[in-house]
DRENPANU-287589 format. One record per residue (C-alpha): residue in one letter; x, y negated, z negated. Coordinates in pm, whole numbers, plus 50000, padded with zeros to 5 digits. Example, Ala and Ser with C-alpha at 12.3 -4.5 7.8 and 13.67 -1.06 7.14 Angstrom:
BEGIN
A512305045049220 S513675010649286 
***
This chain:
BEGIN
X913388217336106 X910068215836284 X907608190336308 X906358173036064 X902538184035911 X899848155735937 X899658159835538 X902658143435547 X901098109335611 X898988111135352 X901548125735060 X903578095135071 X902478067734817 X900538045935058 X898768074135185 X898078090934839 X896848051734716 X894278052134973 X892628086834927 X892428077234607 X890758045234714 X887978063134895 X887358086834662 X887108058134412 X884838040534654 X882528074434654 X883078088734988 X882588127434995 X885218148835096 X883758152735406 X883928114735474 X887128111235372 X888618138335606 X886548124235934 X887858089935798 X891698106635786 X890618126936141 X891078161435968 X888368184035888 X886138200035632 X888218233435595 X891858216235622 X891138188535338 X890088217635125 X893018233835250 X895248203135157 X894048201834849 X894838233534763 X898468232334878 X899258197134782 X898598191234420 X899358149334501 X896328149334721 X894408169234478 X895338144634214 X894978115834403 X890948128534475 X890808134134164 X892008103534012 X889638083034269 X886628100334098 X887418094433746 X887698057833885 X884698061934024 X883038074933717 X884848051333435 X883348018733710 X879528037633703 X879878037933293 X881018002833290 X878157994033476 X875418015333274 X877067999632973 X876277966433125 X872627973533190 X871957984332829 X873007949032637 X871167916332698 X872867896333018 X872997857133044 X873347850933414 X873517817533527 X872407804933836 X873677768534005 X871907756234310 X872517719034439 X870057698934501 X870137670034803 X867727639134841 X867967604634992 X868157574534763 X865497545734793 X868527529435029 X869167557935252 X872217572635070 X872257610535006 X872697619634693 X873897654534549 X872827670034214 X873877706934039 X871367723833862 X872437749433626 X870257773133480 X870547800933239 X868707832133216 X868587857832932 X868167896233107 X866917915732870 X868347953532782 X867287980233094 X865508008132870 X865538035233139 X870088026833129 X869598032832721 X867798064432757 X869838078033052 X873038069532812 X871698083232513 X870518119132682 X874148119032865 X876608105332561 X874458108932272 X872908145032245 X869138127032255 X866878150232449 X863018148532519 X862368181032318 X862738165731981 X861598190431712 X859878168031416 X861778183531109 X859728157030859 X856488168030870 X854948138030611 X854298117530932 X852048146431035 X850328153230639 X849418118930620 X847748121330993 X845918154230830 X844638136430542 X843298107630742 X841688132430954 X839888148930651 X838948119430540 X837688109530836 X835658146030887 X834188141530528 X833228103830572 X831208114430885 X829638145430698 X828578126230405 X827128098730650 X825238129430819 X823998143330509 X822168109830376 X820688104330746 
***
């Protein structure tokens, strides 16, 4: 029957688990194959021929992707973190003595997370066409005002 192909290592369920793994982990493809000691040209090869590898790659990078909006998600609502650090110190008598400190910290929202979220899930882009234009007719009429305030104080110097 032949030998068998190296790809066969890697199309068993182990094997497909851990390409998966280090795709999810966000090696390239050209990491994973010198980390699998194929190269370039056969893991594209592969992944042609062997739709479980090519699933398994591409299940690793949806992983990857769903963990990377998880964590933008994160960054975009306020965070408590808290923080415990023991403290040590000798007694008048000698004796050490232990204390935990606990402190809490409020982390407020990261706006450059809300505006990358909102240009990539939302449709917001920097381009915004102003469709109302009675912020900008009120601005006129203050400028008039303005211009004619400044004329008349001209005109009685």
């Amino acid at each position: 029957m032949g030998r068998p192909s190296k790809a066969d290592q890697w199309l068993t369920e182990d094997g497909l688990s851990l390409l998966t793994s280090y795709k999810r982990n966000d090696l390239t493809d050209a990491e994973i194959a010198k980390k699998i000691g194929i190269s370039d040209k056969t893991l594209r090869s592969w992944k042609k021929r062997y739709l479980p590898i090519s699933s398994a790659l591409k299940k690793g990078f949806e992983y990857a992707v769903a963990d990377a909006e998880k964590a933008l998600v994160s960054k975009f609502k306020t965070q408590i973190l808290t923080e415990k650090r023991t403290e040590i110190w000798q007694d008048h008598d000698g004796n050490k003595k232990t204390h935990v400190v606990t402190t809490e910290k409020q982390v407020p929202p990261d706006t450059t997370a809300i505006i990358f979220f909102m240009k990539a899930k939302a449709g917001w882009r920097d381009n915004t066409i102003v469709t109302d234009s009675s912020a900008i007719d009120k601005l006129d009429q203050i400028l008039k005002q303005t211009q004619e305030s400044a004329e008349m104080e001209t005109d009685e110097e």
